[in-house]
MIBARO-246652 format. One record per residue (C-alpha): residue number from 1; chain; x, y, z. Coordinates in steps of 0.5 Angstrom, whole numbers, plus 2048, in hexadecimal, padded with zeros to 3 digits. Layout:
N
> NUM|A|X|Y|Z $
...
//
This chain:
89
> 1|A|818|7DF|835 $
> 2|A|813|7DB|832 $
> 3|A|811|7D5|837 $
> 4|A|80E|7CE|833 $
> 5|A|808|7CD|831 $
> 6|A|804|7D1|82C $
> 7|A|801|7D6|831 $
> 8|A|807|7DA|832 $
> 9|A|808|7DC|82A $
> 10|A|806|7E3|82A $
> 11|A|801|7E4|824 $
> 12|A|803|7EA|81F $
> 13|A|7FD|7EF|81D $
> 14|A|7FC|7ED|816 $
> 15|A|7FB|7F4|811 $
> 16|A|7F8|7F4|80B $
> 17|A|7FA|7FA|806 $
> 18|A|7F7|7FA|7FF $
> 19|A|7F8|7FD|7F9 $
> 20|A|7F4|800|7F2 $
> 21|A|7F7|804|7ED $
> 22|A|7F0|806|7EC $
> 23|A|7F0|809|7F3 $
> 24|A|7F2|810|7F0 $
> 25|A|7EE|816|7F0 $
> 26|A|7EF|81E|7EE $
> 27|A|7EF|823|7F4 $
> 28|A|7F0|829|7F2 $
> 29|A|7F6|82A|7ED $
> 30|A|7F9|824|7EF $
> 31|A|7F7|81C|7EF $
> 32|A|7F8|818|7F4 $
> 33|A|7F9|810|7F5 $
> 34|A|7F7|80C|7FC $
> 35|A|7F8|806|7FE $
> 36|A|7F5|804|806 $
> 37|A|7F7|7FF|80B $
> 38|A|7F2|7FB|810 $
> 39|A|7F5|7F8|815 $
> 40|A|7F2|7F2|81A $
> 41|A|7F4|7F8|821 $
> 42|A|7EE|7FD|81D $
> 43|A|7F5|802|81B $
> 44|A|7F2|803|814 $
> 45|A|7F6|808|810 $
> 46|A|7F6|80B|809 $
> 47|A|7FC|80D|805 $
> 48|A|7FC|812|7FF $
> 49|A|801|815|7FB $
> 50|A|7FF|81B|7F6 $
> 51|A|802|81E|7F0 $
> 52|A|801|822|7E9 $
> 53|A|7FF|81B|7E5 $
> 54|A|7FB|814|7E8 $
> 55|A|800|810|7E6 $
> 56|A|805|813|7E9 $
> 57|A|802|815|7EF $
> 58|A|801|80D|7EF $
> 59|A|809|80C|7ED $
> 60|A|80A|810|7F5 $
> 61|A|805|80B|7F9 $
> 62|A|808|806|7F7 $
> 63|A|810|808|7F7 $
> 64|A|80E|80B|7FE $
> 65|A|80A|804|800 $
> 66|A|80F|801|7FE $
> 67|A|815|806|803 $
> 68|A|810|803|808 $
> 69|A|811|7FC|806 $
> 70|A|80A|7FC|806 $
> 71|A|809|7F7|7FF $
> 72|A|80A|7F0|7FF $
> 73|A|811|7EE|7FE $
> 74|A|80F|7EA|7F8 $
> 75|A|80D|7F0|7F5 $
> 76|A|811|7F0|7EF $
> 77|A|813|7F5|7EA $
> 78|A|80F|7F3|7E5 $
> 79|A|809|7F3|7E9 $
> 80|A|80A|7FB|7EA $
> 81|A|80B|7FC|7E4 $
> 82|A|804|7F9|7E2 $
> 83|A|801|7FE|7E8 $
> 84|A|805|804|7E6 $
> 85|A|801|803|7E0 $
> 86|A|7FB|806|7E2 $
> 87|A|7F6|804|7DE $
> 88|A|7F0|805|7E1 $
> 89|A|7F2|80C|7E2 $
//
């Protein structure tokens, strides 16, 4: 129950995720593409997902962000294409 006043509007944490196509890198027989996340509580993460080439490596961290809903809700198909492309990699 929220009382008046502005007071008494609980603040959501904000969290902050960011996203390269160049942030893929070789470890052994496979690449592996990240992504990290910083978050206003100091919960800051890293998220990665790894396969045989860079480009899908990077095709895997967005498809998995996306399950979690963690790309914005105007990140059109498009967009995605364009970063799927890899092209610092």
């Amino acid at each position: 129950m929220i009382f008046g006043g502005w007071g008494s509007v609980p603040k959501k944490p904000m969290m902050s995720v960011y996203i390269n196509n160049t942030w893929v890198h070789q470890q052994g027989g496979h690449w592996i593409a990240k992504a990290v996340a910083f978050s206003e509580n100091d919960n800051d993460v890293t998220i990665s997902a790894c396969h045989d080439s860079p480009e899908l490596a990077y095709n895997k961290l967005l498809a998995g962000m996306g399950e979690l809903r963690l790309l914005p809700a105007d990140w059109d198909e498009k967009t995605r294409r364009d970063e799927r492309s890899c092209g610092g990699v």
